[in-house]
N, C-alpha and C positions, 0 to 999 in steps of 0.2 A: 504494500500500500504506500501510495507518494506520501512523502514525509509531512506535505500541506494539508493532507484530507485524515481529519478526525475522527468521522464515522462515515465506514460504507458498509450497503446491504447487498447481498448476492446471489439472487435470483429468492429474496424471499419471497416467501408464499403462505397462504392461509386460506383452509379449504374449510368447507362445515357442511357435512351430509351431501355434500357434491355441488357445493355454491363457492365459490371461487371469489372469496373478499377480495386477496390481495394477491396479484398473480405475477410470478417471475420480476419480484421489481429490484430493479439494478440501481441504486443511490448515492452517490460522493457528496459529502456537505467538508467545506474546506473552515478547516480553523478559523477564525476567529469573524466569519461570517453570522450574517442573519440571512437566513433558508425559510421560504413561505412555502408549507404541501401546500395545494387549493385543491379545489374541484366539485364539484357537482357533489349534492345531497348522497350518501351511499356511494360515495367510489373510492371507499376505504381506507378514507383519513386516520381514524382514530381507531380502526383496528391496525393500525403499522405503529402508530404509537403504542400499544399493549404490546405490539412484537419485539417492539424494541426494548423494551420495559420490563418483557419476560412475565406484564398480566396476562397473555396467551404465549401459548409456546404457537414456532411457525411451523408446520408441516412440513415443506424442506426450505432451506437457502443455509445462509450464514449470515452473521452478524458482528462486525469489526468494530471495536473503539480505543480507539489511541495505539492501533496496530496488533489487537490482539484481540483473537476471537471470543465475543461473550454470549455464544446462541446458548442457550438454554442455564444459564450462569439465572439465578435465583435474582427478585426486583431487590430488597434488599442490599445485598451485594453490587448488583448492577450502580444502585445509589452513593456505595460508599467508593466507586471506583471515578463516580464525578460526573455519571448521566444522570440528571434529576429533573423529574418529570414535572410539573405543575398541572393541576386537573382541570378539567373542564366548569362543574362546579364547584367554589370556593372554598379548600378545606382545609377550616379553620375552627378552634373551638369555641361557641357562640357565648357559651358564661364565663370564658374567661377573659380577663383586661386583655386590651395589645397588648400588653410588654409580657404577661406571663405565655400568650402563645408564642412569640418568639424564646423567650427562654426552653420553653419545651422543645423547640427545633434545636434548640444551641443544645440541650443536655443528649437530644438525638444522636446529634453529631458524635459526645465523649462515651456512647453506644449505653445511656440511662436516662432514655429519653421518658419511663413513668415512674418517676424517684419522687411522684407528689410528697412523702412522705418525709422527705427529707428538710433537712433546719430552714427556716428563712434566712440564716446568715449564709449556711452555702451556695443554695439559689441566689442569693443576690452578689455575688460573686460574679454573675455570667449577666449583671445588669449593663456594665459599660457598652460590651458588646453589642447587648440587645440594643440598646439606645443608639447605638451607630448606626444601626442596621435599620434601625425606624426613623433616623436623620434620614439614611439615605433614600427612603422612598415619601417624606413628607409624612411620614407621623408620630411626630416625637411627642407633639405637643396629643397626643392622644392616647400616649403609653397608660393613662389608667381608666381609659375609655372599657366596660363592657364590649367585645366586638360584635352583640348582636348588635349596639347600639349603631353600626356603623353604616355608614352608605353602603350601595353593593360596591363602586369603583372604591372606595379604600378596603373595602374586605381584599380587594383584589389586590391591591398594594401589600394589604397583608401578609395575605398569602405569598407574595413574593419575596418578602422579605423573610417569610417563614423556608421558604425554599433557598433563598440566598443565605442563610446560617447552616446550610447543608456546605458549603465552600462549593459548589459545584463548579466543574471546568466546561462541560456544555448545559446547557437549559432547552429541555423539552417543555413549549407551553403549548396548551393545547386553546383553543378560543379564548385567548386572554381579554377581548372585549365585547366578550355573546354578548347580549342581555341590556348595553350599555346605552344612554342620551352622550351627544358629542361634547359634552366636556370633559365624561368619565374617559370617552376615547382617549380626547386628546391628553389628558393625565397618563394613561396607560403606554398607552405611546412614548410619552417622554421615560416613564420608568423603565420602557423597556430598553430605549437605548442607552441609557444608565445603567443597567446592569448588563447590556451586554458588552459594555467595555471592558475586554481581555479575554474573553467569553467570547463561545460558540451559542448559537440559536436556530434552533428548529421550532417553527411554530405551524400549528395550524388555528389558520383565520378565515373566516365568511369574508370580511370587509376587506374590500379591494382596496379600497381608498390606504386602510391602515399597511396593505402588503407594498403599496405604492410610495410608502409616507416609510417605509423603513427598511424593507428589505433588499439584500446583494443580489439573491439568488430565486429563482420559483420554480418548483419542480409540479407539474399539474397532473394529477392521477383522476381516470375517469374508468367505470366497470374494473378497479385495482390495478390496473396498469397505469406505468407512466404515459403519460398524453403529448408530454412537451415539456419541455425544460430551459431554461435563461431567463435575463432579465427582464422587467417588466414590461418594457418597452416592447421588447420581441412576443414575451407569451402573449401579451394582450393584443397581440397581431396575426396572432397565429390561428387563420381559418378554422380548423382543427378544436381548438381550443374555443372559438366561438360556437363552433356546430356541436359543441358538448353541454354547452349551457345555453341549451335550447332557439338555439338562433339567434341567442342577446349580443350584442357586442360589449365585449368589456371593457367595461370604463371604470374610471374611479366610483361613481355613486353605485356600480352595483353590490350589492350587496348578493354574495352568491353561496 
């Protein structure tokens, strides 16, 4: 594997009862990129993120990161060698303050991550940290906020912040602005390229506009195959790639 590219997959694949999610897909994401999957409803986004993830195992291919094979290597593990996923819905714990959900990422990390039981003087020991980490995505000033009490877009900072105490060297997010009105975007947005400074990024997103607003690279998978691959300018030009999403042409406002 070229010494640039962080994770590739090779010919993976993902069958169910004889429906073919994700078939033969071939993928290089280069270090310290940000990588947009797209694609139409059902063309097997967020089941290649579980492959990658090891939450399904692939039926065949292989799976490369940082030059070394991790197909079937446990999610767990997978996490602690610096691929860290971010979920689709926000998961984060709703009665605890900001600052204790990050500390519980942070004690994740020293591998005692439900040590609830332990002193409030050693917990607070792993406070500096947390507090940096909620500097860094705009919520310091909310470390003793409840997090149900939270908007959905700072849950979502949350969560990232909860994911950035894992030290991760790439970031798998998966829809990191479902759900969102455009300011939460535009918030999400900025944190995203905040954190991916020094960092790799593989995201999957519906909103063109936001793959358009940040990302190097677009890989477009339609019925689990790759469909087309390059930068935006090119995917979003590419015939093929409009006759996938229904004859729309893709623009920034679609939302696909």
């Amino acid at each position: 594997m070229s010494s640039d590219i962080i994770l590739e997959t090779r010919g993976l694949s993902k069958e169910f009862r004889g429906f073919t999610a994700v078939n033969d897909v071939d993928l290089k994401i280069k270090k310290g990129h940000i990588h947009a999957l797209i694609g139409p409803n059902g063309a097997g986004k967020t089941t290649f993120f579980n492959l990658l993830t090891h939450f399904l195992p692939p039926t065949r291919g292989e799976i490369i990161f940082q030059g070394k094979a991790i197909t079937g290597t446990r999610a767990n593990q997978i996490a602690k060698l610096g691929l860290v996923r971010s979920f689709q819905i926000s998961a984060v714990f709703g009665q605890m303050t900001v600052l204790e959900n990050v500390r519980v990422a942070l004690q994740s990390k020293q591998g005692n991550s439900f040590h609830f039981w332990k002193s409030e003087r050693s917990l607070n020991r792993l406070n500096d940290r947390a507090m940096e980490l909620l500097e860094n995505v705009g919520l310091s000033r909310f470390a003793d906020t409840v997090t149900n009490e939270l908007s959905y877009g700072r849950k979502r900072a949350l969560e990232l912040a909860t994911t950035m105490a894992l030290d991760p060297v790439m970031l798998l997010l998966d829809e990191p602005t479902q759900g969102m009105g455009q300011e939460d975007v535009d918030m999400v947005v900025d944190l995203v390229r905040r954190v991916a400074v020094g960092r790799t990024v593989l995201m999957v997103e519906h909103n063109l506009s936001v793959v358009s607003r940040l990302c190097d690279a677009i890989t477009v998978l339609a019925r689990g195959s790759i469909l087309a691959e390059g930068d935006y300018a090119a995917v979003s030009a590419n015939p093929a790639v409009r006759e996938a999403y229904l004859g729309t042409a893709v623009t920034e406002e679609v939302a696909v």
